[in-house]
C-alpha positions as CSV (number, residue, x, y, z in Angstrom):
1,X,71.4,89.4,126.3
2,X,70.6,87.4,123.5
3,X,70.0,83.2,123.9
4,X,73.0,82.8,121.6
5,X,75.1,84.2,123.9
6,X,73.7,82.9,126.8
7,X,73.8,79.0,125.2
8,X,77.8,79.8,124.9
9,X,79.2,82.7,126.9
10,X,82.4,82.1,126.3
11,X,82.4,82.2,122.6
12,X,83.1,85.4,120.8
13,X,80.9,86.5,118.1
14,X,84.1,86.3,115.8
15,X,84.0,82.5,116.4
16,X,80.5,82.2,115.9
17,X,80.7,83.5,112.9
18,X,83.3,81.3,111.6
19,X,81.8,80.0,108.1
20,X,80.3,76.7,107.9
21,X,80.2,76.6,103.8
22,X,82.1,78.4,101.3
23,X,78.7,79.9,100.4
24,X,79.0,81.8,104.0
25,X,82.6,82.2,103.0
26,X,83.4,86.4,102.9
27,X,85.8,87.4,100.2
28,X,88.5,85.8,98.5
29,X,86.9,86.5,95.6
30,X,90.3,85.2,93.1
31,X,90.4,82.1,94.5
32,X,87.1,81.0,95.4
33,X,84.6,82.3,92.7
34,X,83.0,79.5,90.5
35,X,85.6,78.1,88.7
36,X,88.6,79.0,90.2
37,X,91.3,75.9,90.7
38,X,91.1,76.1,94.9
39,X,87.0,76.4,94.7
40,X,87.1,73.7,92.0
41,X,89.1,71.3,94.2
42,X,87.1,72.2,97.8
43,X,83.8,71.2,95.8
44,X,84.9,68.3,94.4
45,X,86.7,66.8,97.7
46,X,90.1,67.4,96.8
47,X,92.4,67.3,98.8
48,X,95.9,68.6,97.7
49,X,99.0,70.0,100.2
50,X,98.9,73.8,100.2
51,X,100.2,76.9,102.1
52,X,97.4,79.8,103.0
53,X,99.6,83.8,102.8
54,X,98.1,86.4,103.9
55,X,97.8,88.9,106.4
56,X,95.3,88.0,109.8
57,X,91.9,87.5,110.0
58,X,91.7,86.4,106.4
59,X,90.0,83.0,106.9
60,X,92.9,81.4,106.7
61,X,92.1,78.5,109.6
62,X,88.6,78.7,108.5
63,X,89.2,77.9,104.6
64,X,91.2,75.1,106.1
65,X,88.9,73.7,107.8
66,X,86.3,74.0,105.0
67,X,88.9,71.9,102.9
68,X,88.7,69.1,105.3
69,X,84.9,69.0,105.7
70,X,84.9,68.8,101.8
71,X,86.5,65.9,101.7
72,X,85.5,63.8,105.4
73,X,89.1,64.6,106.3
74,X,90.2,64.4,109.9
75,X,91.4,67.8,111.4
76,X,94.3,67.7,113.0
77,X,95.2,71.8,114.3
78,X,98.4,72.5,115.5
79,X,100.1,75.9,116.5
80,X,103.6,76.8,115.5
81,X,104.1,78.8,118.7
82,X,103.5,75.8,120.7
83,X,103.8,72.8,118.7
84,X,106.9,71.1,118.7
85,X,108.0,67.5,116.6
86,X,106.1,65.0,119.4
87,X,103.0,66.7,118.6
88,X,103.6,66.5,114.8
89,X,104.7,62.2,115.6
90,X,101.4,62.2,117.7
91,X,99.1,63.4,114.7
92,X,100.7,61.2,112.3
93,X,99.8,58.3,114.7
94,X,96.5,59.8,114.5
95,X,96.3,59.9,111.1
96,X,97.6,56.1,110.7
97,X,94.9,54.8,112.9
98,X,92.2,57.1,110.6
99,X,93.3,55.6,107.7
100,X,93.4,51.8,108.8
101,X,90.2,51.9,110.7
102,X,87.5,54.6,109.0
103,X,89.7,55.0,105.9
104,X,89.7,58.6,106.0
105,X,92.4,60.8,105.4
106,X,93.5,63.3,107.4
107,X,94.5,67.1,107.3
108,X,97.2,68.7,109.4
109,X,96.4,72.7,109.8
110,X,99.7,74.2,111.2
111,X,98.9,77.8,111.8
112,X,101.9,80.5,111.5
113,X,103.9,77.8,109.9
114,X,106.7,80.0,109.3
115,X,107.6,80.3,112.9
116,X,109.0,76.4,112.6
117,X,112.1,75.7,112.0
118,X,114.3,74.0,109.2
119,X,114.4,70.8,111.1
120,X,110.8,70.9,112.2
121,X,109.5,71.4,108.5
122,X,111.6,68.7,107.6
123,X,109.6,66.4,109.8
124,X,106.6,66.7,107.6
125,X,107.9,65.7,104.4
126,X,108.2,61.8,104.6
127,X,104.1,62.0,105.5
128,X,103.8,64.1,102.5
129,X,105.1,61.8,100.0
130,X,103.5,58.2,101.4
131,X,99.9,60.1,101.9
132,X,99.7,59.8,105.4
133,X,99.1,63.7,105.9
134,X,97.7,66.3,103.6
135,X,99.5,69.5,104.9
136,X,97.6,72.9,105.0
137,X,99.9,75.8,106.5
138,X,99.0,79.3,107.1
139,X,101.3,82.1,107.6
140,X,101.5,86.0,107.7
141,X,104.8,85.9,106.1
142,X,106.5,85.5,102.6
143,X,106.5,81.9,102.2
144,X,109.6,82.3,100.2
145,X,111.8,83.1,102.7
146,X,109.7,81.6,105.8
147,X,109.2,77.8,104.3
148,X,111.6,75.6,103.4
149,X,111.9,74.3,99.4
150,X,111.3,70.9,100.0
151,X,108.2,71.6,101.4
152,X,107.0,74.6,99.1
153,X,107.5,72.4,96.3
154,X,104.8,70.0,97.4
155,X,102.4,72.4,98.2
156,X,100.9,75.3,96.2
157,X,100.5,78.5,97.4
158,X,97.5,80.6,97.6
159,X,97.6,84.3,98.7
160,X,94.6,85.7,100.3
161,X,93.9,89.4,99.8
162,X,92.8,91.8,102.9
163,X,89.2,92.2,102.7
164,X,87.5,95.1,101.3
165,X,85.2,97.9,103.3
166,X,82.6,96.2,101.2
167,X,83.1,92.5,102.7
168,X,83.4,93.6,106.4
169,X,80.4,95.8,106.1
170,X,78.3,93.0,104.3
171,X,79.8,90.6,107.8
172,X,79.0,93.2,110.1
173,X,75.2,93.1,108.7
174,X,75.1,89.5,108.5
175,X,76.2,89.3,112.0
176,X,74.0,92.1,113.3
177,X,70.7,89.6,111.9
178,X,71.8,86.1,112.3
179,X,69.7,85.1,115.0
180,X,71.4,81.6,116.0
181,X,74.8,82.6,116.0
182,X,74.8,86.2,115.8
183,X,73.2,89.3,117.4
184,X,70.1,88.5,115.8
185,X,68.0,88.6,119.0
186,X,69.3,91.9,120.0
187,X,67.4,93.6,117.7
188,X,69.9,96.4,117.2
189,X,69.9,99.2,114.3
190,X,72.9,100.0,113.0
191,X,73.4,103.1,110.8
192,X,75.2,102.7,107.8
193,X,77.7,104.9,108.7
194,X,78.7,103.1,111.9
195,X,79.8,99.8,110.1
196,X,81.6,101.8,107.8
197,X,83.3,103.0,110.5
198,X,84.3,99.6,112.1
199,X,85.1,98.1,108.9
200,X,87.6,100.8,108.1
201,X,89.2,100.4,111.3
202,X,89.2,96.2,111.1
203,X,91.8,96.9,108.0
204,X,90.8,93.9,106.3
205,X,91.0,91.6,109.5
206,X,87.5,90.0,109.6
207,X,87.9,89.0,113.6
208,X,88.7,92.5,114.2
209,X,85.9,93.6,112.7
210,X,83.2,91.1,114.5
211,X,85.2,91.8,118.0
212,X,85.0,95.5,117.9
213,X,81.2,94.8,116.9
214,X,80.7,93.0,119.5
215,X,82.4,95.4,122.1
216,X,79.7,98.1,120.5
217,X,77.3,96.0,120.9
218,X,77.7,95.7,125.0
219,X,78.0,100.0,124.9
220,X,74.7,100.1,123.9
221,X,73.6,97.7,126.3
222,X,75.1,99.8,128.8
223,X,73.6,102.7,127.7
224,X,70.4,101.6,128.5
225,X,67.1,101.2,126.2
226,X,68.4,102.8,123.2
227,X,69.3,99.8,120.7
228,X,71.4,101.6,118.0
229,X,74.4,101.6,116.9
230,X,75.4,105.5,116.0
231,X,78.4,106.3,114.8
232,X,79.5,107.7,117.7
233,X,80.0,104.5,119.4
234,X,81.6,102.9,116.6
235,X,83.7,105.8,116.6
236,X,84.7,105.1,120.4
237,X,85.7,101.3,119.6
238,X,87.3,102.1,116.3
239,X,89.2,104.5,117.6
240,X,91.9,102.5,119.0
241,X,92.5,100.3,115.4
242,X,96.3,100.8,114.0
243,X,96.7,99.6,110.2
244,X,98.4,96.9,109.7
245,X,102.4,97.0,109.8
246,X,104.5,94.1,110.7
247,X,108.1,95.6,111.9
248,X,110.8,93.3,110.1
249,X,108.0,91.5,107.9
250,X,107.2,91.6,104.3
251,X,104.7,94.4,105.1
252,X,107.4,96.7,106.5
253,X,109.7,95.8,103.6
254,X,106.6,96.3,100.9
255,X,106.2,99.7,102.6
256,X,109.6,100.9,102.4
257,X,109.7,99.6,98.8
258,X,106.7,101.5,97.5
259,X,108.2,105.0,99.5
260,X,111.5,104.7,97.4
261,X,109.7,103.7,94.3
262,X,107.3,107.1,94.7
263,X,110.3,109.3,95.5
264,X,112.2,107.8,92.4
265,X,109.5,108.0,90.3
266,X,108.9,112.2,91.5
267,X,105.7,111.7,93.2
268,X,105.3,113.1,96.1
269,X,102.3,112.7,97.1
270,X,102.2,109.0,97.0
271,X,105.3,109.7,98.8
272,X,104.1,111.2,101.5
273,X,101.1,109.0,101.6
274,X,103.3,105.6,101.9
275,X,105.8,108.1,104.7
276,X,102.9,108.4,107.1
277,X,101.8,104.6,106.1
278,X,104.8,103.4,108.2
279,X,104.7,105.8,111.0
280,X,101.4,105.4,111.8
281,X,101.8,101.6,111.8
282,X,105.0,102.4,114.6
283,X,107.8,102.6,112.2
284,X,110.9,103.9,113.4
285,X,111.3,107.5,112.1
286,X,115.2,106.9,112.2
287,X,115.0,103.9,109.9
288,X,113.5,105.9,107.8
289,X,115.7,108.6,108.1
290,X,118.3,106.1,107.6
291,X,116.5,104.8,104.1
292,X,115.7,108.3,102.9
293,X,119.4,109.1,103.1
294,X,119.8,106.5,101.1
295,X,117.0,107.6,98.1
296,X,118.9,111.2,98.4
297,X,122.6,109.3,97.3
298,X,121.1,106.8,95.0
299,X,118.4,108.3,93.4
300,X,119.2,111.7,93.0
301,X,123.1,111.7,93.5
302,X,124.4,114.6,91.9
303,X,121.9,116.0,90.0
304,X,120.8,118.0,93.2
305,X,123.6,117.6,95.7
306,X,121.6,119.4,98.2
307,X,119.2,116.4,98.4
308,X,121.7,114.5,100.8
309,X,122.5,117.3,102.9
310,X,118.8,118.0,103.1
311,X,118.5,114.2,103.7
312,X,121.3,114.1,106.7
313,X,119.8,117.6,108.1
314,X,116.4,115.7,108.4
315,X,118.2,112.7,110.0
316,X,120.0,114.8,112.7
317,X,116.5,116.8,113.3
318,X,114.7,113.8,114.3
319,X,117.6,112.6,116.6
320,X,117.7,116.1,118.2
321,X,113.8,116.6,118.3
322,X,112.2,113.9,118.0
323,X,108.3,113.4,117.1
324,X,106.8,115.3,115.7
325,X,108.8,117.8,114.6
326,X,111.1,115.7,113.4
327,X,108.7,113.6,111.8
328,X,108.0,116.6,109.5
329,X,111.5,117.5,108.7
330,X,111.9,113.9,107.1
331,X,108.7,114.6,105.4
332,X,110.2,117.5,104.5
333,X,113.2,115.7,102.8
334,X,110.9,113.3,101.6
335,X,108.9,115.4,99.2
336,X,112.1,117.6,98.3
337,X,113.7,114.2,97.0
338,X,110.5,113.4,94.8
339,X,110.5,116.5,93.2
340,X,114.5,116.6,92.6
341,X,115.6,116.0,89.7
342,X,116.8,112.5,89.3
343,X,120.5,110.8,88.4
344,X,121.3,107.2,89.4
345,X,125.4,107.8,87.4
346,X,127.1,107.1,90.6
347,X,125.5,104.2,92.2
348,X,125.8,103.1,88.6
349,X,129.3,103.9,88.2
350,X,130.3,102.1,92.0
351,X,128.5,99.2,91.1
352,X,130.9,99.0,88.0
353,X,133.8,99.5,89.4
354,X,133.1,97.4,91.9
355,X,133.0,94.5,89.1
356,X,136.0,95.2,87.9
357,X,137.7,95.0,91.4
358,X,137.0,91.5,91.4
359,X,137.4,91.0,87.7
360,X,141.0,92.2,87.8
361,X,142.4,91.9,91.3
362,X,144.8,93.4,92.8
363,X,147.0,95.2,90.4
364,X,149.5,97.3,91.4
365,X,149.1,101.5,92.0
366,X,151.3,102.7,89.3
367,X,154.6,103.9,90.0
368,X,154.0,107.7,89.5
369,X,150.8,107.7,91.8
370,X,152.8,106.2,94.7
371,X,153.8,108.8,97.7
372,X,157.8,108.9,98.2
373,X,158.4,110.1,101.8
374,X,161.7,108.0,101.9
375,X,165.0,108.1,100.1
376,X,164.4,104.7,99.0
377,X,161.7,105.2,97.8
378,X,162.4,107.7,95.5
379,X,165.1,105.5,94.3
380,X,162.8,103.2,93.3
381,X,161.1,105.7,91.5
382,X,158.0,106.3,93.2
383,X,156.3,109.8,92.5
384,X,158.7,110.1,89.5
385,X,156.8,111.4,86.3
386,X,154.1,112.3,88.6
387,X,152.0,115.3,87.4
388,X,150.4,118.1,90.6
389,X,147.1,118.9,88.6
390,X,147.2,122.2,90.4
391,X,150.2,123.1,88.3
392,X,148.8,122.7,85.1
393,X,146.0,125.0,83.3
394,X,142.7,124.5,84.8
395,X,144.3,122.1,87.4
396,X,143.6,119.5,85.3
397,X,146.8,117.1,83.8
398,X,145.5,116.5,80.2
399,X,146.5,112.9,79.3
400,X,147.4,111.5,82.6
401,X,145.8,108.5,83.5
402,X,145.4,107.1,87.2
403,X,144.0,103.2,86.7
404,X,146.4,100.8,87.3
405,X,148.7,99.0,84.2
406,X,146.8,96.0,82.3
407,X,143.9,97.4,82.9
408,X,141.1,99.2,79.6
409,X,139.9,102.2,80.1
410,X,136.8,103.4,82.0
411,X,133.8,105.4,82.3
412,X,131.8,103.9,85.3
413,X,130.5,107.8,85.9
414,X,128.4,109.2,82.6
415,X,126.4,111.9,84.2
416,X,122.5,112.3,83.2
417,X,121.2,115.6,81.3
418,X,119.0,116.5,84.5
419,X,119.7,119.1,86.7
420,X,123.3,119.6,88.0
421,X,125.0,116.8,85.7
422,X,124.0,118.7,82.8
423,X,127.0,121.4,84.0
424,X,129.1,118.3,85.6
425,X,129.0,116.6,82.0
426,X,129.5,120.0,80.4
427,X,132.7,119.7,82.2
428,X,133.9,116.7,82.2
429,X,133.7,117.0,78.2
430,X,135.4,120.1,78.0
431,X,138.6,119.0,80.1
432,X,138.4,115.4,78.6
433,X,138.7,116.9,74.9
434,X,142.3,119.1,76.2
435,X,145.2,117.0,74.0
436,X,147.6,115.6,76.2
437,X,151.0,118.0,76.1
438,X,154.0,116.9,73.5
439,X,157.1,115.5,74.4
């Protein structure tokens, strides 16, 4: 065991690791190259209220805390999860007596920010404006939706990006020689294809990466004198890594968004390739189901009306079967609905009427559309003048019209020239151009 680990058993190589200058900094790359505002700002001292997006094991807390050491700022860390408003009241104390007796400011890190509440973001704000606290939040969620406005609009956002295969392999070999805080003392080989492998299974998460590193790293202890890591054992401890997929979150909405965009825009590969996305990260197939059922009605409506049976066939497979046969039946569905062809004219033409609901109100059903199953009724004339379609040629009543008095006339439904509409228009246009009879 190396003296690193022995000085500090208890610290994970992930937090030994943790970078102690932006030039150790991995990734990041479009906000921290030369330059950039947020690189600009660090190196100078800085300090500005700001909210850290993006997905875990970005170096979110760690660019934090590289903020603060920039600019001899206290660091005050709080968690979200635990944290409540007499821990935010104690670190503005805090920050009070930094101020009046070192003259130093001070930076509050709340990590998964969004899981406070309205009133507990509120807290912050009064310490925002007098300067008390400069406020650095990190969350895994869309800020949009997860922070309040108050506080969004003093602080800027910066989104930080997964890191690549590149990055995590460059870490991996950095902390496979660093001798004071890595596994430099081990001596261990590593072949190239063996931190490929890790680093494809850490999915951009950087701690992921280091901690299944380190768990290869006691297999080959284990295993005796041999003091290399083969792809075999990174195979073992990568083996277990799921991508990333946050059920409910913006990544499971991104997800969903992209597989109806690719089935809308008739590819079905990348169809496919977004499908399996969100069942391998635990999706529900039903939810799928559900949303595919949706594409088939929406997106390809009645220019292939098979699309929705096909759609609710797939649905009802799953239900009956379950994985993984019915996993293939929606994939089934979902590369028949790419390659359909492709008419939005009814969710179109619902979303119009629908307008004109509410523009108009409620007028009345005229007279002659009205059932009469009473004698009074009929009196009243209800049903009278009415024309049965089914008695005229073609069962179609040329001139009739069914929308309500006061009201224009309508054409919410104009059917595409792609597959079935083509005939459905053919019709339409046919029976449309009868002249309504005499008299």
């Amino acid at each position: 065991m190396s003296a690193a680990v022995e000085r500090d058993p208890l610290r994970p190589l992930a937090d030994r690791m943790r970078p102690r200058s932006l030039a150790e900094f991995t990734g990041q790359k479009h906000l921290l190259a030369p330059g950039k505002p947020l690189q600009a700002s660090i190196t100078a001292g800085q300090l500005h209220s700001l909210i850290l997006w993006g997905p875990p094991g970005t170096g979110k807390t760690t660019l934090a805390r590289l903020i603060a050491q920039s600019s001899n700022a206290q660091f005050i860390a709080l968690s979200a999860v635990m944290a409540g408003v007499k821990d935010i009241r104690a670190a503005v104390e805090a920050a009070r007596s930094s101020r009046a007796q070192h003259g130093r400011p001070t930076l509050l890190f709340l990590d998964e920010v969004h899981r406070f509440n309205k009133a507990q973001q509120d807290t912050f704000l009064p310490y925002l404006e007098d300067g008390t606290l400069t406020f650095v939040g990190a969350t895994t969620e869309n800020p949009s939706f997860e922070v309040i406005s108050a506080l969004l609009s003093r602080a800027r956002v910066y989104v930080l990006r997964p890191l690549s295969v590149e990055d995590l392999t460059g870490l991996l070999q950095t902390a496979l020689q660093d001798e004071e805080r890595g596994l430099g003392r081990e001596h261990l080989a590593a072949e190239a294809e063996a931190l490929e492998l890790i680093a494809r299974a850490a999915d951009g998460d950087a701690r992921r990466a280091l901690n299944m590193l380190e768990l290869a790293a006691g297999l080959i202890e284990a295993a005796g004198p041999a003091r290399a890591l083969t792809a075999a054992i990174a195979q073992e401890v990568a083996s277990g890594g799921l991508r990333r997929f946050d059920k409910g979150g913006d990544q499971f909405y991104d997800q969903i968004s992209a597989l109806h965009k690719a089935v809308r825009g008739s590819d079905p590969d990348a169809a496919l390739y977004w499908l399996c996305r969100m069942l391998d990260g635990g999706c529900d197939p039903l939810y799928v189901a559900r949303r595919v059922t949706r594409m088939a009605v929406e997106d390809v409506g009645l220019a292939d009306p098979r699309a929705f049976t096909l759609a609710l066939d797939a649905w009802a497979a799953y239900e009956r079967m379950g994985s993984p046969e019915g996993e293939l039946a929606i994939a089934t569905a979902v590369v028949y609905l790419a390659c359909a062809p492709k008419s939005n004219a009814v969710y179109v033409a619902m979303g119009e009427a629908q307008q004109d609901v509410v523009a108009f109100g409620t007028l009345e059903v005229p007279l002659q559309l009205r059932n009469a199953p009473t004698r009074l009724m009929k009196n009243l004339g209800f049903g009278r003048d009415y024309r049965y379609a089914h008695d005229e040629p073609d069962a179609y009543a040329a001139g009739e019209r069914y929308l309500p008095e006061g009201m224009p006339d309508r054409r919410y439904y104009r059917p595409v020239s792609r597959g079935l509409e083509i005939k459905i228009s053919e019709a339409l246009a046919r029976l449309r151009a009868r002249p309504a009879p005499k008299g």
